[in-house]
C-alpha atoms as an extended CHARMM CRD file, in Angstrom:
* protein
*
       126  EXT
         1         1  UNK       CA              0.0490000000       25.7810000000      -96.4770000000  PROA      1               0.0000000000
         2         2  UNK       CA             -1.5490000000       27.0280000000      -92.8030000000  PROA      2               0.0000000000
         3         3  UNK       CA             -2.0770000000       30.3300000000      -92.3410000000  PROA      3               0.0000000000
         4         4  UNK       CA             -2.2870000000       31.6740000000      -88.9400000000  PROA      4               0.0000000000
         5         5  UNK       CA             -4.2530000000       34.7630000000      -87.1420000000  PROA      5               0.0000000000
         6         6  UNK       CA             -3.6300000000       35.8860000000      -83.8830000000  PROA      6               0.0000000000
         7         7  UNK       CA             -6.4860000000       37.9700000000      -82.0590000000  PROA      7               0.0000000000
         8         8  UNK       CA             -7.0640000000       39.2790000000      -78.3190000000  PROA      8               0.0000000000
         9         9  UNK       CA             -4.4600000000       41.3220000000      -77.7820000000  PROA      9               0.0000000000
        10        10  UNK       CA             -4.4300000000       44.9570000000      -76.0070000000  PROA      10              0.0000000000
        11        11  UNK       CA             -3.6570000000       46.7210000000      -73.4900000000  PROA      11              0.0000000000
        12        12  UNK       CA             -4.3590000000       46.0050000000      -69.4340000000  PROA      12              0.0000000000
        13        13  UNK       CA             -3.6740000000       46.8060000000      -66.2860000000  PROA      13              0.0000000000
        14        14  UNK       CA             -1.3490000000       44.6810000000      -64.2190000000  PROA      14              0.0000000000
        15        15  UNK       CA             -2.8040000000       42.3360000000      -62.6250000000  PROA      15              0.0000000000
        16        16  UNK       CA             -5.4910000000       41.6010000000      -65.1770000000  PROA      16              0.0000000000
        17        17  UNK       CA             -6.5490000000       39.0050000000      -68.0230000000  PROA      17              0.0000000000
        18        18  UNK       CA             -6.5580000000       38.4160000000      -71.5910000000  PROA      18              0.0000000000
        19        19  UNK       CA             -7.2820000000       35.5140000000      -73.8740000000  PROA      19              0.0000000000
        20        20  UNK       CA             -5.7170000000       35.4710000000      -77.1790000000  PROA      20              0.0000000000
        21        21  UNK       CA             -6.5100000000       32.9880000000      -79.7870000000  PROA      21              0.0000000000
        22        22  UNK       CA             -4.8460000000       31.9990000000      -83.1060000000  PROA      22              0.0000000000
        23        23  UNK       CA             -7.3100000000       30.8180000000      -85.8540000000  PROA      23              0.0000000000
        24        24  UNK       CA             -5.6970000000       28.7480000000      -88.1810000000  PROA      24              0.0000000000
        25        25  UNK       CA             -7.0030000000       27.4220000000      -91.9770000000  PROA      25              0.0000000000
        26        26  UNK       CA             -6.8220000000       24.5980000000      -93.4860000000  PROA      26              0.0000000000
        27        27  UNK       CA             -7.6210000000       20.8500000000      -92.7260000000  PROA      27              0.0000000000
        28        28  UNK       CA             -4.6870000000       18.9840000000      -90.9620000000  PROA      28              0.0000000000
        29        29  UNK       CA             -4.7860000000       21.3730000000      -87.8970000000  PROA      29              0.0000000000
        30        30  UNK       CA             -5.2770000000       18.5590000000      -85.6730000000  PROA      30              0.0000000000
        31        31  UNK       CA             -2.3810000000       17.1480000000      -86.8400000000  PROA      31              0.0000000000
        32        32  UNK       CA              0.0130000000       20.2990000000      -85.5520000000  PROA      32              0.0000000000
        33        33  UNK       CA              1.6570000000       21.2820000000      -82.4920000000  PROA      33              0.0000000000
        34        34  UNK       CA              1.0060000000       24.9100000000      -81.6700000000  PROA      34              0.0000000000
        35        35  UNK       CA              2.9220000000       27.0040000000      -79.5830000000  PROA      35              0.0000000000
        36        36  UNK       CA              3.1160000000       30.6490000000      -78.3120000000  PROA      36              0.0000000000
        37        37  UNK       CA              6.0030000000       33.2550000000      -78.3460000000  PROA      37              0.0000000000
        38        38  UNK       CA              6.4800000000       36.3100000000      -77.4460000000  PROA      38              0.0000000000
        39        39  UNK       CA              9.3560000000       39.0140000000      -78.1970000000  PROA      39              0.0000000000
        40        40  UNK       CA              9.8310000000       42.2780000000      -76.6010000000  PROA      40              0.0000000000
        41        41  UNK       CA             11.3930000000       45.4010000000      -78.1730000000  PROA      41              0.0000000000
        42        42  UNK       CA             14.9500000000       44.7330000000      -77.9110000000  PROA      42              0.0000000000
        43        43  UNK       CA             14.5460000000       41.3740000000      -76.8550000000  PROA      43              0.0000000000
        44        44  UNK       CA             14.7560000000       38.0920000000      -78.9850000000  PROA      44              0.0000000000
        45        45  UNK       CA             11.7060000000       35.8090000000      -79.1200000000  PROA      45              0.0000000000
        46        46  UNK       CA             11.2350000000       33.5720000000      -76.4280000000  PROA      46              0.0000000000
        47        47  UNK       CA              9.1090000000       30.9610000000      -75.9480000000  PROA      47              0.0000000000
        48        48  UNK       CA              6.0530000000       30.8690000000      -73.8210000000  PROA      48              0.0000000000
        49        49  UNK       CA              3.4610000000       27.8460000000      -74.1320000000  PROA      49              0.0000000000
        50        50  UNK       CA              2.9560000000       24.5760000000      -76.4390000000  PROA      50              0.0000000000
        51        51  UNK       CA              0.5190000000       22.1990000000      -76.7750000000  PROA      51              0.0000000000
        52        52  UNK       CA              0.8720000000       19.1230000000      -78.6140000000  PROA      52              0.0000000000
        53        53  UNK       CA             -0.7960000000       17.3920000000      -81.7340000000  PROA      53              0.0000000000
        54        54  UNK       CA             -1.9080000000       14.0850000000      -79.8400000000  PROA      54              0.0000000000
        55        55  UNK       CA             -2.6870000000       14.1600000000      -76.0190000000  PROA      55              0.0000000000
        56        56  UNK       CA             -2.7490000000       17.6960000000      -75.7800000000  PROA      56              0.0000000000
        57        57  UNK       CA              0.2130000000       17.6140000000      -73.5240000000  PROA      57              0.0000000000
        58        58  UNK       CA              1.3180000000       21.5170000000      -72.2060000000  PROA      58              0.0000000000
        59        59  UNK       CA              4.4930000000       22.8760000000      -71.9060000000  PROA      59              0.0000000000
        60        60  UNK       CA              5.0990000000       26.1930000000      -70.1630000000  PROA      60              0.0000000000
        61        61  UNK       CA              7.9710000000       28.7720000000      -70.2090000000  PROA      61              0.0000000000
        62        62  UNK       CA              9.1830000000       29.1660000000      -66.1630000000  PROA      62              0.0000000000
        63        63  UNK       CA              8.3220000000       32.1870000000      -66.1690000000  PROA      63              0.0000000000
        64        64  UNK       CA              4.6770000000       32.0720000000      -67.0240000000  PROA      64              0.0000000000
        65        65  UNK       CA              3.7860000000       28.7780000000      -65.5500000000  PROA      65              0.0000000000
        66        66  UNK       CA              0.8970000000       28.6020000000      -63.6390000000  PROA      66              0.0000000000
        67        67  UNK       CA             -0.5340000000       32.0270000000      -65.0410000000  PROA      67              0.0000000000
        68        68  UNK       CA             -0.8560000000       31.2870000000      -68.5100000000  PROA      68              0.0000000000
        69        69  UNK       CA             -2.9110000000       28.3540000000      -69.7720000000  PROA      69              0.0000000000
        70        70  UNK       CA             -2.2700000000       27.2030000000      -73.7230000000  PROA      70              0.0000000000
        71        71  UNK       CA             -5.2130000000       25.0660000000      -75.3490000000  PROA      71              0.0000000000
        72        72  UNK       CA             -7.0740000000       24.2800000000      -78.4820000000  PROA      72              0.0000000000
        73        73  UNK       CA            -10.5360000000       23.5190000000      -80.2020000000  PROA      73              0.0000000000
        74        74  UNK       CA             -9.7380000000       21.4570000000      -83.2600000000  PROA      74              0.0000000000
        75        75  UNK       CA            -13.2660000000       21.6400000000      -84.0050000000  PROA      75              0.0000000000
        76        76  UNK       CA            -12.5640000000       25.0490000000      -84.5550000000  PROA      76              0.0000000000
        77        77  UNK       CA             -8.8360000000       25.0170000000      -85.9560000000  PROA      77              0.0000000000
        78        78  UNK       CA             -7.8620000000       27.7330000000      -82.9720000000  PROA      78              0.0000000000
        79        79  UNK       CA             -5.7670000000       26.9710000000      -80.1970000000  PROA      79              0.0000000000
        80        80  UNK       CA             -5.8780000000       29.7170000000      -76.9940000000  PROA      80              0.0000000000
        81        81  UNK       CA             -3.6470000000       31.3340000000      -74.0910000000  PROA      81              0.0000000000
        82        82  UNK       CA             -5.1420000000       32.3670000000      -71.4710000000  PROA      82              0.0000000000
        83        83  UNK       CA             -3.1240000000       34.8230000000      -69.4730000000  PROA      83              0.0000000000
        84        84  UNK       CA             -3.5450000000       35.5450000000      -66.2210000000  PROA      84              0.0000000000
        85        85  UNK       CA             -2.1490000000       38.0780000000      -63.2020000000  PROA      85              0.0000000000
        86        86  UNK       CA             -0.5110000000       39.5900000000      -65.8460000000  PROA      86              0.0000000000
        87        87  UNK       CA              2.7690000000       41.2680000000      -65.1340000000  PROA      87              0.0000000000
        88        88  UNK       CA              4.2290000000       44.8390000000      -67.2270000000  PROA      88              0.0000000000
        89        89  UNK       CA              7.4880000000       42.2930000000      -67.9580000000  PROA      89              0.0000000000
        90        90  UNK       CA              4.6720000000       40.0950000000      -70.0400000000  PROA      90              0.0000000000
        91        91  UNK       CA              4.1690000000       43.1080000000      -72.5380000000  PROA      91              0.0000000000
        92        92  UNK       CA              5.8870000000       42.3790000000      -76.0150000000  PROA      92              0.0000000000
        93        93  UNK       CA              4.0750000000       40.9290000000      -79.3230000000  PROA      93              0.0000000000
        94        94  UNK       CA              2.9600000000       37.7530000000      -79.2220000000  PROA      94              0.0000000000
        95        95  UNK       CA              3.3140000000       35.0300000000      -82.1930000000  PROA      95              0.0000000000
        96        96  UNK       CA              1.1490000000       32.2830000000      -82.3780000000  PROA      96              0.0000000000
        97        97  UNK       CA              3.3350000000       28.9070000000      -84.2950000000  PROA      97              0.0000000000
        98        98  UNK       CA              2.2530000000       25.5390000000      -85.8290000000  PROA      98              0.0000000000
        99        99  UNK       CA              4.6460000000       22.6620000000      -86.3560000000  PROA      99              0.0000000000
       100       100  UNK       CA              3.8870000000       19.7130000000      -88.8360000000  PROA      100             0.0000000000
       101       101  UNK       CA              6.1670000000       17.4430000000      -87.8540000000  PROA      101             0.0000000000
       102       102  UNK       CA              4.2090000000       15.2610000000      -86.5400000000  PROA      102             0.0000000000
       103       103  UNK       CA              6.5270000000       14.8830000000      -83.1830000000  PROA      103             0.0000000000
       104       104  UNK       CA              4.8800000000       13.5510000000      -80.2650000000  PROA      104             0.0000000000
       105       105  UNK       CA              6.5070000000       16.2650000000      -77.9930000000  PROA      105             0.0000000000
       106       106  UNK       CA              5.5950000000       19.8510000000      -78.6280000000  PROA      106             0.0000000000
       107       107  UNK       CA              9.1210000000       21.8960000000      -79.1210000000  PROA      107             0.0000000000
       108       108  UNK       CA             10.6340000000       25.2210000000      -77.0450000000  PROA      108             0.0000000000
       109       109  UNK       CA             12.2720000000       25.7090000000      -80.1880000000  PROA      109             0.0000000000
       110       110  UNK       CA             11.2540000000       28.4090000000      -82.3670000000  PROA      110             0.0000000000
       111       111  UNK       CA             12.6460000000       26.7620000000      -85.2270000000  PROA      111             0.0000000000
       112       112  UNK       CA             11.1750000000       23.5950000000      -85.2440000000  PROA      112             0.0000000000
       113       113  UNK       CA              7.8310000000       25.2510000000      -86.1310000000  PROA      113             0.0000000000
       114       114  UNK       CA              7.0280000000       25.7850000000      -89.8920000000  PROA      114             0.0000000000
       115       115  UNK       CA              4.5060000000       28.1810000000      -89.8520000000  PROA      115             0.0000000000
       116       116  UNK       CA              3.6090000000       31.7550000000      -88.1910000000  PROA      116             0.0000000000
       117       117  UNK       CA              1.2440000000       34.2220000000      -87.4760000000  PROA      117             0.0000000000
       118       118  UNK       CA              1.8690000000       37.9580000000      -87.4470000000  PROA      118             0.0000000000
       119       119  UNK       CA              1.2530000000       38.2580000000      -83.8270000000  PROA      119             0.0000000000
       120       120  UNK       CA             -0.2880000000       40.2230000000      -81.5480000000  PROA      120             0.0000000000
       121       121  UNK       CA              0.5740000000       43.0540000000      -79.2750000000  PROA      121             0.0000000000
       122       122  UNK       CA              0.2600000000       42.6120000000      -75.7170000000  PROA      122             0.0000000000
       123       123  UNK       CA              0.5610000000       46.1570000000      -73.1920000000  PROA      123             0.0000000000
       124       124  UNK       CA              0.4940000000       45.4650000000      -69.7660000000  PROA      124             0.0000000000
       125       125  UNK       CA              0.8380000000       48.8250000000      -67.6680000000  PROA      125             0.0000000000
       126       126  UNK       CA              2.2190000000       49.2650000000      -64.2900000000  PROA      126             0.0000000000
């Protein structure tokens, strides 16, 4: 079992920054894909970043590509998104993801990860 916390989230002005990370337990993190969603009120959850388990390859959503940056410490079990020029369309909560399946790409697909955090609100204000 992984358990997952996300952590970083607020509320900032358009334009600005904020890192959020996702701290995950247990000892096989290295072995996981993570990736990032997001949902919106009213909105269904999207995708947003992945990194995978070996090579650290990235994978970016269109829309966020080249502002956001997705990596991780498997020293420290946490993988990160760094967003950037934030936009008031990037506010919704985000959910950090892990997927065990050992695949060698990391998946768009919200259902190909196993495991979840309880997210994180993001606010970006106009």
């Amino acid at each position: 079992q992984v358990q997952l916390v996300e952590s970083g989230g607020g509320l900032v002005q358009a334009g600005g920054s904020l890192r959020l990370s996702c701290a995950a337990s247990g000892r096989t993190f290295r072995s996981y894909a993570m990736g990032w969603f997001r949902q919106a009120p009213g909105k269904e959850r999207e995708f947003v970043a992945a990194i995978s388990w070996i090579g650290g390859r990235t994978y970016y959503a269109d829309s966020v590509k080249v502002r956001f940056t997705i990596s991780r410490d498997n020293a420290k079990n946490t993988v990160y998104l760094q967003m950037n020029s934030l936009k008031p369309e990037d506010t919704a909560v985000y959910y950090c993801a892990a997927d065990s399946r050992l695949s060698v790409v990391a998946s768009r697909d919200e259902y190909e990860y196993d495991y979840w955090g309880q997210g994180t609100q993001v606010t970006v204000s106009s």
